[in-house]
C-alpha positions in Angstrom: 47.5 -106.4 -167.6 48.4 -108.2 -164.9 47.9 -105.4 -162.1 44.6 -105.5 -163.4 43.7 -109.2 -162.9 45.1 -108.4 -159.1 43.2 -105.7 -158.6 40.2 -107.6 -159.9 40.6 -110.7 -157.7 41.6 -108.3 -155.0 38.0 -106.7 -155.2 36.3 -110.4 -155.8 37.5 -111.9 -152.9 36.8 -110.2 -149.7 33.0 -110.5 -151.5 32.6 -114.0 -150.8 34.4 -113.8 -147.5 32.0 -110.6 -146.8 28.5 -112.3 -146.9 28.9 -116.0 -145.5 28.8 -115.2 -142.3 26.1 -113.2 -143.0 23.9 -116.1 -144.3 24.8 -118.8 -141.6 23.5 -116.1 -138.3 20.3 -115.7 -140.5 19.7 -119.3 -140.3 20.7 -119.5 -136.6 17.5 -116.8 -136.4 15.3 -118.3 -138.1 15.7 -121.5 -136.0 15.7 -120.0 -133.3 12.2 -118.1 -134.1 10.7 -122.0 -135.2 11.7 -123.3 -131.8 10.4 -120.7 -130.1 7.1 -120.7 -131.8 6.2 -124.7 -131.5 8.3 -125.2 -128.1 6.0 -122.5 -126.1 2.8 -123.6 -126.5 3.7 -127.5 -126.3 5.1 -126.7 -123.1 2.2 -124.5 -121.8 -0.2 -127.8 -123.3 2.0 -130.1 -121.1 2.2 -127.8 -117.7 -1.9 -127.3 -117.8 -2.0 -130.9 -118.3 0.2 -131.7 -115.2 -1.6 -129.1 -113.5 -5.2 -130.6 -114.0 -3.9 -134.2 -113.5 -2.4 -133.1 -110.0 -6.0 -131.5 -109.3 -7.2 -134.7 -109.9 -5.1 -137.1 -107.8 -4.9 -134.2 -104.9 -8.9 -134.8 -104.9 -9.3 -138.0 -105.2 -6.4 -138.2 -102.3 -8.8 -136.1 -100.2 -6.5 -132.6 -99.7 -8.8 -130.9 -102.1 -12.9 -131.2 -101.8 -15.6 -129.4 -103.7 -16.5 -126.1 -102.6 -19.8 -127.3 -100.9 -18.8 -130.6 -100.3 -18.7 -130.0 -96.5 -22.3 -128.5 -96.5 -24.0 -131.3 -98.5 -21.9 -134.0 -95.8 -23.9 -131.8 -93.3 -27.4 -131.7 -95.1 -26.6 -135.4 -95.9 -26.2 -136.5 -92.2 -28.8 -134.1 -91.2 -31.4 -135.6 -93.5 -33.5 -139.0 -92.4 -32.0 -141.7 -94.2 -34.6 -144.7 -95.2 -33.7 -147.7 -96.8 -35.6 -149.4 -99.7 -35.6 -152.6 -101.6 -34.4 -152.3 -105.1 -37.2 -154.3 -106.1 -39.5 -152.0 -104.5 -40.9 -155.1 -102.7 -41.6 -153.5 -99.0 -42.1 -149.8 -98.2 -39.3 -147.8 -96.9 -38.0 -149.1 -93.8 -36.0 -147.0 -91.0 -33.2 -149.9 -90.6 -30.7 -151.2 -92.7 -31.0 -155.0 -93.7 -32.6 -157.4 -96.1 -35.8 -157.6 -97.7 -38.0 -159.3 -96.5 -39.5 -160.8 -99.5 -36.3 -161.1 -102.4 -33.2 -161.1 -99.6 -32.3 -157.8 -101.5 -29.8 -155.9 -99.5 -31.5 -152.2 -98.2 -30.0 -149.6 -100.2 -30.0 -146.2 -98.6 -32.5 -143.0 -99.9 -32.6 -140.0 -98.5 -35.9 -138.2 -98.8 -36.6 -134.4 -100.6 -34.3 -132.3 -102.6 -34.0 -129.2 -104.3 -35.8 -130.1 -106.7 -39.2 -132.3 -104.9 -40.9 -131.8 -101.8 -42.7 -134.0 -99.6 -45.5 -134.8 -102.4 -44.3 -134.3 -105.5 -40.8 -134.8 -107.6 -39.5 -132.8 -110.5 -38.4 -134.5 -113.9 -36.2 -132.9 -116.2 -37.2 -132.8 -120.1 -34.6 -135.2 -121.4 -35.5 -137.8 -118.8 -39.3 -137.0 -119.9 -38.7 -137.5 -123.3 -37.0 -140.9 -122.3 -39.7 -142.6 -120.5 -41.8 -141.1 -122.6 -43.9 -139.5 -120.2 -48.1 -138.0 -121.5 -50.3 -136.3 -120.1 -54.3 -135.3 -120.5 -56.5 -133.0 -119.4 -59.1 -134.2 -116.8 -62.5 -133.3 -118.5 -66.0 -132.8 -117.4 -68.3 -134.8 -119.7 -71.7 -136.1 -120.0 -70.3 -140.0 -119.6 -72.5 -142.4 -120.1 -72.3 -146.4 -119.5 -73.1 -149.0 -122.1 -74.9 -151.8 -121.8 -75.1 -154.6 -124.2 -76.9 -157.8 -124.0 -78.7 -159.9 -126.5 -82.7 -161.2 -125.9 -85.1 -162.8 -127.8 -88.2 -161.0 -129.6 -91.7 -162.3 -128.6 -95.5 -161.5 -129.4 -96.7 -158.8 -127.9 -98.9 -160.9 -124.8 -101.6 -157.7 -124.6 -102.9 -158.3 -127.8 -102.9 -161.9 -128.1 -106.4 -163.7 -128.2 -107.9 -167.4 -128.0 -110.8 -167.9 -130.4 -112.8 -170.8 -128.6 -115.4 -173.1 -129.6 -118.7 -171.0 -127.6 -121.0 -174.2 -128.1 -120.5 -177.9 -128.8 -121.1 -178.8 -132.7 -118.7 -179.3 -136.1 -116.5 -176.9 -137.8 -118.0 -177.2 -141.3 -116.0 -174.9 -143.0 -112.6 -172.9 -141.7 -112.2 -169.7 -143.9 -108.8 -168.8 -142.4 -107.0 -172.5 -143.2 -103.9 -171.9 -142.1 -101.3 -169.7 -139.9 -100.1 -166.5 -140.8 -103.4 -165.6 -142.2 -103.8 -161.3 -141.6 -107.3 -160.7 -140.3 -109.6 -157.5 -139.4 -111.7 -157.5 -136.8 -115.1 -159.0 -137.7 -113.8 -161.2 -140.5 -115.5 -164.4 -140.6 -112.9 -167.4 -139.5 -115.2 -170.6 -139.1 -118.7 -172.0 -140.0 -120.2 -174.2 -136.9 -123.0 -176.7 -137.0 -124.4 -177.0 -133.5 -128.0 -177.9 -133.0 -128.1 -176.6 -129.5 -127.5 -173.2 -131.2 -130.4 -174.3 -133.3 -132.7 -175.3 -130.2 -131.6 -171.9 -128.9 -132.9 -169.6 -131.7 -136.1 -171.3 -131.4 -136.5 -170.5 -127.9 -135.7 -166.8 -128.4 -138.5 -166.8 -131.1 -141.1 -168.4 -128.9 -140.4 -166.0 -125.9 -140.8 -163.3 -128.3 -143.9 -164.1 -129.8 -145.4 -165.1 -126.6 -143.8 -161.2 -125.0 -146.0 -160.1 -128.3 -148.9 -162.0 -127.5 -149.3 -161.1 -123.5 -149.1 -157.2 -124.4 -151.9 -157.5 -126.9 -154.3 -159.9 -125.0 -155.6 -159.9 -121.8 -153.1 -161.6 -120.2 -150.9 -158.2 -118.9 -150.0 -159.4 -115.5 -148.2 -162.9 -116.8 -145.8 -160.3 -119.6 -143.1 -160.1 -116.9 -142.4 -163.2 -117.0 -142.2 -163.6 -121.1 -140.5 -160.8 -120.7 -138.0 -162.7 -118.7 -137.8 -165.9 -120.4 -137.1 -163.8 -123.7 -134.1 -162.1 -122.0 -132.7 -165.6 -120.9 -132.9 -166.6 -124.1 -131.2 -163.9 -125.5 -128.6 -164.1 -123.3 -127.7 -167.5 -123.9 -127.3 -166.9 -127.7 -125.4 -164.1 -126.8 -122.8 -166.4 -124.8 -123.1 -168.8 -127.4 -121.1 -166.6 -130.0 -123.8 -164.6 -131.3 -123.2 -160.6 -132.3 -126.1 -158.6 -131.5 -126.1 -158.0 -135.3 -126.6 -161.8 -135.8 -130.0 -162.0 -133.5 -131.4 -159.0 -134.7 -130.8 -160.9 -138.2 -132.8 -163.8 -136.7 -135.5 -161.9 -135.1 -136.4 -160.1 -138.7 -136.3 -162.5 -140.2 -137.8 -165.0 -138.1 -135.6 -168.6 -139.1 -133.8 -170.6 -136.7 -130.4 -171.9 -137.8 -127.9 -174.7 -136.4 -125.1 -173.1 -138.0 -123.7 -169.7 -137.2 -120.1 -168.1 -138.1 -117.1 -167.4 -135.6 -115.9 -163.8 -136.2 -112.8 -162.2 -135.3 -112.6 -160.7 -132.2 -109.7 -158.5 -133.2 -107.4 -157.3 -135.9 -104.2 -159.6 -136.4 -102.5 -162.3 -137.4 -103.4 -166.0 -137.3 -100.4 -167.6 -135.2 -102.3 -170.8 -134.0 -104.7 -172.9 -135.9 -105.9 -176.2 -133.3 -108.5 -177.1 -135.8 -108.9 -178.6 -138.7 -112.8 -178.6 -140.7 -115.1 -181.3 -140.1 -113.6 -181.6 -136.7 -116.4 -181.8 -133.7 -115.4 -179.5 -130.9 -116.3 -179.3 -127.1 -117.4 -176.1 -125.7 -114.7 -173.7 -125.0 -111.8 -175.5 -127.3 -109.2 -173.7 -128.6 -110.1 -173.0 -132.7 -107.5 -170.2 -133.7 -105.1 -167.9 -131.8 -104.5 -164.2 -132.8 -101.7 -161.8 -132.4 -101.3 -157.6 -132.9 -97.9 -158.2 -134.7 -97.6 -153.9 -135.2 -95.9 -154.1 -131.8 -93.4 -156.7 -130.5 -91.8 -157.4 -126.9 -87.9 -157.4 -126.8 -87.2 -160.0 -123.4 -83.8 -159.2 -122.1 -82.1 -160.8 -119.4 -80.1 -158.6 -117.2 -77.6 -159.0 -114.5 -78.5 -157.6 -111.2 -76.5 -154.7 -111.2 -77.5 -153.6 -114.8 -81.2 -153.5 -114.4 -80.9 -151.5 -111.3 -80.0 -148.7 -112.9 -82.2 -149.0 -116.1 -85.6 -147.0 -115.9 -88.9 -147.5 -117.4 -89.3 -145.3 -120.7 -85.3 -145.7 -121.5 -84.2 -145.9 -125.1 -82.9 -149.2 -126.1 -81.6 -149.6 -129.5 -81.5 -153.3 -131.4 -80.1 -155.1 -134.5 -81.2 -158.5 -135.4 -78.5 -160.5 -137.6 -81.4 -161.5 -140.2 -82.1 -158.2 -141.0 -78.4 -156.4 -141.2 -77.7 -152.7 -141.6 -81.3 -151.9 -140.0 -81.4 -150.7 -136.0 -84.9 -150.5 -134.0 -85.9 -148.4 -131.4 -88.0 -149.3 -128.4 -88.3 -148.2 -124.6 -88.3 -150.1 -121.4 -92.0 -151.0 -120.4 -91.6 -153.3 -117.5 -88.4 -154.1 -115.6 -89.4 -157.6 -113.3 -89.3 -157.3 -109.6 -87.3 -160.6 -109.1 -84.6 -162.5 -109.7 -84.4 -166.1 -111.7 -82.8 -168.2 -109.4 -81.7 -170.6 -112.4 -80.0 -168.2 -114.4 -79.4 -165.1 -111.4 -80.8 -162.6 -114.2 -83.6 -160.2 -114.2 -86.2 -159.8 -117.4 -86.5 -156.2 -118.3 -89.4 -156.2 -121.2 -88.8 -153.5 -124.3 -91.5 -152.6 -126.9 -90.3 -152.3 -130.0 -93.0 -150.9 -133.2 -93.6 -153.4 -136.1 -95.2 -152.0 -138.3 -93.7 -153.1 -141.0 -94.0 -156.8 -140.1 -90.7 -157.5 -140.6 -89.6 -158.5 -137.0 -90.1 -162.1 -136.0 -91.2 -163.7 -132.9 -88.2 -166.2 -131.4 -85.4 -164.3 -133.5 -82.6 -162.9 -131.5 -81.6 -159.5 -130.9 -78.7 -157.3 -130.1 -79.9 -154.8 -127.8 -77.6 -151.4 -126.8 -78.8 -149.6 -123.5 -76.8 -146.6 -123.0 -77.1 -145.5 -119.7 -76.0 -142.0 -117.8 -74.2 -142.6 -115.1 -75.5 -140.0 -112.7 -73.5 -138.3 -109.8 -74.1 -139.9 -106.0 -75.1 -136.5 -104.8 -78.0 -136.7 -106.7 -80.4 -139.0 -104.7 -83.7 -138.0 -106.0 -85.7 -139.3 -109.1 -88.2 -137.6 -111.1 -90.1 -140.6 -112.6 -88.5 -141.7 -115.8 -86.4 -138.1 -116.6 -83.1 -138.9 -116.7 -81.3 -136.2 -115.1 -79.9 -133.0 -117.3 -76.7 -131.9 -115.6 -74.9 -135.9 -115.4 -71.7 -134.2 -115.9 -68.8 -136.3 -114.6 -64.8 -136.0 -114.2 -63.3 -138.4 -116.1 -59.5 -139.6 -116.8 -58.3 -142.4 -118.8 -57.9 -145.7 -117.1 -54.4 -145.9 -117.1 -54.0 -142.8 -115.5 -55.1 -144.2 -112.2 -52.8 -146.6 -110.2 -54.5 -148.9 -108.1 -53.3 -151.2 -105.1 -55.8 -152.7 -102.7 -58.5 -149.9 -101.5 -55.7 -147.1 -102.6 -56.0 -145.2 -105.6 -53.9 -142.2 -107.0 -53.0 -140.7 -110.3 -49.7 -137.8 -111.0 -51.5 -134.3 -111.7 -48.9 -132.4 -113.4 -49.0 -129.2 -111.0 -46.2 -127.2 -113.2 -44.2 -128.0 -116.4 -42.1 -130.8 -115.0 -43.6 -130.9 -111.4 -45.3 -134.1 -110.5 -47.7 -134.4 -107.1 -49.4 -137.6 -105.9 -52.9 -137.3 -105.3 -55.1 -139.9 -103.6 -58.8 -140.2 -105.4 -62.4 -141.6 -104.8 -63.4 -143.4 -107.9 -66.9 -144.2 -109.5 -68.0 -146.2 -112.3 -66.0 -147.0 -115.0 -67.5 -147.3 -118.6 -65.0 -148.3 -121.1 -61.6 -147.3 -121.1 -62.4 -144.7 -118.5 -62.8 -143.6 -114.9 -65.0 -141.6 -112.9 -62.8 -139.4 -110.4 -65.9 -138.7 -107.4 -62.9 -136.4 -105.6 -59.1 -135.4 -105.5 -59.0 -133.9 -108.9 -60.3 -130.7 -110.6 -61.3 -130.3 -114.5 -58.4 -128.9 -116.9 -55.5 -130.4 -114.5 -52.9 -132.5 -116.2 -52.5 -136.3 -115.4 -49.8 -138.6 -116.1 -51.1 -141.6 -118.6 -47.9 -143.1 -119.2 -44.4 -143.0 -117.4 -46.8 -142.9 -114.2 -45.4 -146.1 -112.8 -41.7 -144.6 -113.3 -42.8 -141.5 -111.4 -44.3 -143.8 -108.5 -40.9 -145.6 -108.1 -39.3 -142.2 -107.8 -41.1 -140.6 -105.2 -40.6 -144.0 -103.5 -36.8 -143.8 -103.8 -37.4 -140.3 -102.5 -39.3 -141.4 -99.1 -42.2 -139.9 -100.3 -45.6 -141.4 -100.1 -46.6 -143.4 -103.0 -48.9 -145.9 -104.1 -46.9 -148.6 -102.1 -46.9 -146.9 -99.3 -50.1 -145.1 -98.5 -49.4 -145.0 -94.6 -47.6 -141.6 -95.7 -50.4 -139.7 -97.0 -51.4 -139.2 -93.2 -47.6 -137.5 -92.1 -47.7 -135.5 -95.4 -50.9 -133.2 -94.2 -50.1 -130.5 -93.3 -50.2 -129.9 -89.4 -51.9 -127.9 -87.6 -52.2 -127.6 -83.7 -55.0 -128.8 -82.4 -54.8 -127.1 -79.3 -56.0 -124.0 -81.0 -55.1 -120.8 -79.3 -57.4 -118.3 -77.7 -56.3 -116.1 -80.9 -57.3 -118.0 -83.2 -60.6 -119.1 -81.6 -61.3 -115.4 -81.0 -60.3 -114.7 -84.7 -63.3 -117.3 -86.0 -65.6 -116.1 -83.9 -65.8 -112.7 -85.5 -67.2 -114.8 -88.7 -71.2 -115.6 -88.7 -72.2 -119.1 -87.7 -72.2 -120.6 -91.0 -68.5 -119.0 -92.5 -67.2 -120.1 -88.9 -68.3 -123.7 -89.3 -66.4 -124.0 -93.0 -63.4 -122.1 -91.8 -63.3 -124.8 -88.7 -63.7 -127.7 -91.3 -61.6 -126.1 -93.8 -58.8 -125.3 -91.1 -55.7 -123.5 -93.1 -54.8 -121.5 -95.9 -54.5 -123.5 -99.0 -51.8 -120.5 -100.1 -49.8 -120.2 -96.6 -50.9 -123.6 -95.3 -51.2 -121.5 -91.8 -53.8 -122.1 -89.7 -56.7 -119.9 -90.3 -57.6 -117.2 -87.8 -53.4 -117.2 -87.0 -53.5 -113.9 -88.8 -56.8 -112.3 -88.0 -60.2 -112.8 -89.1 -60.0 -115.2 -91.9 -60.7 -113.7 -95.0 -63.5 -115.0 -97.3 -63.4 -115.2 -101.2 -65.7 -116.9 -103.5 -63.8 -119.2 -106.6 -65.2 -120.5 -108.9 -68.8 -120.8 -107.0 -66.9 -122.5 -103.8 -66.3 -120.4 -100.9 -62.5 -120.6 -99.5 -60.8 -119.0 -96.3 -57.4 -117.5 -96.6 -55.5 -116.5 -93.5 -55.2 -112.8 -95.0 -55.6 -109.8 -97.6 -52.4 -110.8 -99.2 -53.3 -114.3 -100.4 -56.2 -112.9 -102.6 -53.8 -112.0 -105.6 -52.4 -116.0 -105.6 -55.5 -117.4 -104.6 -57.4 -116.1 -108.0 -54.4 -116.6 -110.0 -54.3 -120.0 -109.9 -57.7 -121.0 -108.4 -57.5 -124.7 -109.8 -54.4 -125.1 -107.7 -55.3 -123.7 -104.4 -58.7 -125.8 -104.6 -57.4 -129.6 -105.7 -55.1 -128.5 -102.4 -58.4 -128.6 -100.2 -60.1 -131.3 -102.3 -57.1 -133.8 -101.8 -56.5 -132.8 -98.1 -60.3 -133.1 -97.2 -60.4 -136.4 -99.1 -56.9 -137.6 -97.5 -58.4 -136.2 -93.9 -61.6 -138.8 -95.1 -59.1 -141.8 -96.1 -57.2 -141.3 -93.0 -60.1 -141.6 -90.6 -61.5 -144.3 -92.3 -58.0 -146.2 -92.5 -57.1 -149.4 -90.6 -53.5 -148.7 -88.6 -51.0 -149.9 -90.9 -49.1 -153.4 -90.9 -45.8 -153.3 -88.9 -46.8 -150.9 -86.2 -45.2 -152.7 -83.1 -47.5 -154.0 -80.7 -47.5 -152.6 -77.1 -47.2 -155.3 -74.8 -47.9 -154.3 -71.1 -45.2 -155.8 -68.9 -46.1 -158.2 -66.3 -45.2 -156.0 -63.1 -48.1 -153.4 -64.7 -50.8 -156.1 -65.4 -53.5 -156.5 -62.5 -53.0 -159.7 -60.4 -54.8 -162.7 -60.7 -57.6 -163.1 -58.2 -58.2 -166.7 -57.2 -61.7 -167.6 -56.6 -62.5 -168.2 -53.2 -65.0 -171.1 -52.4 -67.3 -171.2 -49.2 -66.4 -172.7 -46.9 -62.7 -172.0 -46.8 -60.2 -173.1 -44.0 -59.6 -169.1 -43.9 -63.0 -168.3 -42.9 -64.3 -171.7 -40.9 -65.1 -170.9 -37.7 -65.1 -167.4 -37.9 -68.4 -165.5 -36.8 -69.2 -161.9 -37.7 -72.0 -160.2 -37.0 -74.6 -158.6 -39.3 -73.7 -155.1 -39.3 -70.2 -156.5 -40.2 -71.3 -158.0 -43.2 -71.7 -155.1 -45.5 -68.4 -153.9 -44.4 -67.5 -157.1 -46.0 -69.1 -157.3 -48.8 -67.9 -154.0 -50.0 -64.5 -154.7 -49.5 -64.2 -158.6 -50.9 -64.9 -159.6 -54.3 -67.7 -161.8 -54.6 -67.6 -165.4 -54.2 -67.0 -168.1 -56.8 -69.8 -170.7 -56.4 -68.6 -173.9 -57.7 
C-alpha cells in the first residue's frame, strides 16, 4: 500500500514541475509578438513625422527650394513689373509709390501668365461659379426703338366749315338748334328773312321777261344787254345763298320771296352754333360751324430728336383713358418743319378713323410710335418704306462697360477664356445696345462678373476699361518698313485684292504680316473676303470663322480708335533746353548809334537786306 502511494506521487510530481515553465515562455512570446506588432508602426508614424517636419523647417530655413523655384525667380525678374492701386484708382504705373488719389501704397503686378495673354485672362470654374459669372449670345435682330408720348385729339381742320350769313336779314327759324346736331349735305339749317334777297328775285324776273320780250319784238339789237343784266342778276342771287335748284324754283314759278333757307354745305356734325332765331345778322356772320367727325387729327408733340426719325405714313398706335381696353390706329400725315420755341418740341399730326364717333375732340391720348432703328450704312430713303433688312447686333446693356468715350464688353473666346474688346455703339432702345463694330453674332459676352474680370486684367497689366492707352501697344506689330518681299508678294494680287490685303495687313491666324510668306492667299467667309499669309491657315481659318474675323473687326476698329485718340494724360512733356532754343533777336530801331554815320552805297544795300532781319519801326 504504501509503495503505491510513492510511486503515485512519484509520477504526480515531476507533472507539475514539467509544464510551468512551459506556460511562463509562452507568455513571454506572446508579449513579445504584441509589442512588436503596435511598437513598429508607431515608430515608423513618428520617424515619417520627423521626417516631414524637418522638410519643412529645412525649407522654410532656405537649404531646400521647390524644384522650379529658381526658374520662376528668373521669369519673375525677367517679367515687367507694374504697380497698381488697390483701389484701382490710377492705371498701372511703372514706379513704386502712392496713389495719387487714396495715398494707397503701389502694390506690385506682374503682367501675363500661363494661363492669359496680353488681351484676355482665363477663370477657373469654381471661381466662375463664385462671382457668378453669365453670359449671352450676341444676336442679330430686327430692333426697333419705342416711342411714347401723349397728344391731344382734335377735329379734323380739312373738313371743317363756317356757315355764314350770305345777306343781311333775320334768322326766323333755326332747324338745327343746338350743337352736336348730325347733318347731310343739303339739309336745311336756317330760314332767313332778308328783303334785299326779295328786291333781288324781282330783278332776276324783270331781266328775264324783258330777255323774253327783246327776242320776240323788234328790238333784237338791245337783247345783249338784257341778256346781261339777267346774268348779273343771277349772279347775285347766286352769291346770296341761292342753289341753282332754288332759282330755277323761282323762275317757274315766277314769285319773289324775302325768305330763303341755308342748306348744308357738307355732311357732319354741328360743333358751333353763333346764332340764336330771331337774331338779325350782318352779311357774312358766322351762323353754324361744321365738322367731318369720321376722321380725327392726333397732335403730338415731339422732341427734336424723336421726330427726326419718324416718317410720314408711319403706324402709330393710341389708347385714350376714357375708353380703356380699346387701341386705334392711325399714320403720320404731316410732321411740322419747325420748332416751338416755348416748349422746344415739334407737332407731328396723326390721322386716326372715327367712324364710330366715339373719339372726342380735346381728350388725351397715349400714343406708341415704334420705330426701326436702321443701320448708318444705309443713307438712302425710298419715300415712306421703311427699310426690310434693319437687322442689328444687339447685347444687353450691362454687358457693355463704359468710361468716358471708351466702350468694351468680355466675349467669351473659349470655355473659361475672357478677351477685351473695344466697340462702336449705336442707339439704345430699352434695356439694350446696338454694337455698330467689334463684335460678331453668336459670340458669348459677359453680363455679369464683367466688372470682376476688368479688375483682373488690370491686376494683370493688361488693357482694360481704365486704361484704354493699352489697346494701342496690344496690336499686333507689324513693320512698317515693308520689305521688297513682301511688296513684291502683293503685287502679284489684282488691284482691288492688293488694296484689302494692304488695309487688312496680317494674318488673323499667324498674325504675320501678309505677303511674308508669298502671295497672300485669298478665302471668302462668310460673304467677307480675308487674306491669310499661306495654304496652311485655310483649315483654322474655316474652322472657326467667327474667331479669326472679330480678330480683324476689333483690330480695324482699335486701328480707328487709335487714330482718332487724343495722346493720353501723363505722357511727359518735352521741354527743349535753353542752349537748343533760337536766340532772342532784339529789334533794331533806325537810327541806331551802330549805324549813324555810316554810308553804303546802293549796290550794297541788297547785300544788306538779305543778310539783316528787317527793321522794327517803332
Amino acid at each position: 500500500m504504501n509503495v503505491t502511494s510513492n510511486s503515485d506521487s512519484d509520477v504526480s510530481a515531476p507533472d507539475a514541475n514539467t509544464y510551468l515553465p512551459q506556460d511562463t515562455s509562452g507568455i513571454r512570446e506572446n508579449r513579445r509578438w504584441w509589442i512588436k506588432l503596435f511598437l513598429q508602426p508607431v515608430l515608423l508614424i513618428a520617424g515619417g513625422a520627423m521626417l516631414f517636419a524637418g522638410l519643412g523647417v529645412a525649407q522654410r530655413l532656405g537649404f531646400i527650394t521647390a524644384g522650379h523655384g529658381e526658374m520662376s525667380q528668373q521669369s519673375n525678374v525677367e517679367e515687367a513689373v507694374r504697380y497698381i492701386c488697390p483701389m484701382m484708382c490710377t492705371p498701372p504705373q511703372s514706379e513704386a509709390g502712392r496713389c495719387p488719389v487714396c495715398a494707397m501704397e503701389l502694390v506690385p503686378a506682374t503682367a501675363g501668365s500661363s494661363d492669359s495673354d496680353s488681351r484676355s485672362i482665363h477663370v477657373d470654374p469654381v471661381a466662375r461659379r463664385i462671382a457668378n459669372i453669365q453670359t449671352v449670345a450676341v444676336v442679330s435682330v430686327p430692333m426697333t426703338r419705342t416711342i411714347r408720348v401723349v397728344g391731344e385729339l382734335g377735329y379734323n381742320e380739312g373738313s371743317l366749315k363756317i356757315l355764314s350769313a350770305y345777306v343781311d336779314g333775320r334768322l326766323d327759324q333755326l332747324y338745327a338748334d343746338y350743337t352736336g346736331v348730325v347733318v347731310e349735305k343739303g339739309d336745311r339749317l336756317a330760314l332767313v328773312y332778308s328783303p334785299r334777297l326779295y328786291s333781288g328775285q324781282v330783278e332776276l324776273l324783270l331781266a328775264r321777261k324783258a330777255q323774253q320780250q327783246m327776242r320776240a319784238g323788234r328790238l333784237a339789237p338791245l337783247s345783249q344787254v338784257t341778256h346781261d343784266l339777267y346774268d348779273s342778276a343771277r349772279q347775285r342771287l347766286v352769291e346770296w345763298g341761292m342753289t341753282e335748284t332754288q332759282i330755277a324754283q323761282l323762275e317757274k314759278e315766277g314769285k319773289p320771296s324775302s325768305r330763303m333757307h341755308l342748306l348744308a354745305p357738307s355732311s357732319g356734325t354741328v360743333i358751333e352754333k353763333h346764332a340764336v332765331e330771331g337774331q338779325y345778322v350782318k352779311e357774312g356772320q358766322p351762323i353754324y360751324e361744321l365738322a367731318d367727325l369720321s376722321t380725327v387729327w392726333l397732335i403730338l408733340k415731339l422732341f427734336p430728336e424723336d421726330a427726326s426719325i419718324i416718317r410720314e405714313g408711319q403706324e402709330v398706335t393710341a389708347s385714350v383713358q376714357s375708353l380703356p381696353g380699346q387701341t386705334f390706329t392711325g399714320h403720320v400725315a404731316f410732321i411740322d418743319t419747325r420748332v416751338e420755341s416755348k416748349t422746344r418740341t415739334v407737332d407731328v399730326r396723326v390721322v386716326i378713323s372715327n367712324e364710330e364717333g366715339t373719339l372726342r375732340a380735346g381728350d388725351y391720348a397715349k400714343a406708341t410710335i415704334d420705330v426701326p432703328i436702321l443701320i448708318a450704312d444705309y443713307e438712302e430713303e425710298i419715300g415712306d418704306a421703311e427699310q426690310e433688312n434693319n437687322h442689328v447686333l444687339v447685347v444687353p446693356r450691362n454687358a457693355v462697360l463704359m468710361a468716358g468715350n471708351n466702350s468694351v464688353v468680355y466675349a467669351e473666346t473659349e470655355p473659361g477664356r475672357f478677351e477685351i474688346r473695344p466697340v462702336v455703339l449705336g442707339s439704345s432702345c430699352n434695356d439694350r445696345l446696338v454694337i455698330l463694330s467689334g463684335l460678331v453674332e453668336g459670340e458669348q459676352v459677359a453680363t455679369r462678373g464683367n466688372f470682376l474680370i476688368d479688375s483682373q486684367m488690370q491686376l494683370a497689366g493688361n488693357p482694360s476699361l481704365i486704361d484704354p492707352t493699352k489697346f494701342q501697344t496690344s496690336l499686333p506689330v507689324v513693320d512698317e518698313s515693308v520689305s521688297p518681299q513682301v511688296l513684291a508678294a502683293l503685287a502679284e494680287l489684282s488691284g482691288g485684292d492688293r488694296r484689302l490685303a494692304e488695309t487688312q495687313s496680317i494674318c488673323p491666324v499667324t498674325m504675320m504680316a501678309l505677303g511674308s510668306m508669298g502671295k497672300p492667299t485669298k478665302v471668302d467667309v462668310q460673304g467677307t473676303p480675308v487674306f491669310i499669309c499661306c495654304e496652311g491657315c485655310r483649315g483654322s481659318l474655316l474652322d472657326e470663322p467667327k474667331k479669326y474675323l472679330a480678330i480683324l473687326t476689333s483690330r480695324a476698329s482699335e486701328q480707328l480708335a487709335v487714330e482718332m485718340e487724343l495722346p493720353p494724360i501723363g505722357l511727359p512733356v518735352l521741354i527743349a533746353e535753353e542752349s537748343e532754343l533760337p536766340p532772342i533777336e532784339t529789334p533794331q530801331l533806325i537810327g541806331d548809334s551802330a549805324t549813324d554815320g555810316q554810308t553804303e552805297s546802293a549796290a550794297d544795300q541788297p547785300k544788306r537786306l538779305a543778310k539783316e532781319p528787317p527793321e522794327v519801326v517803332r
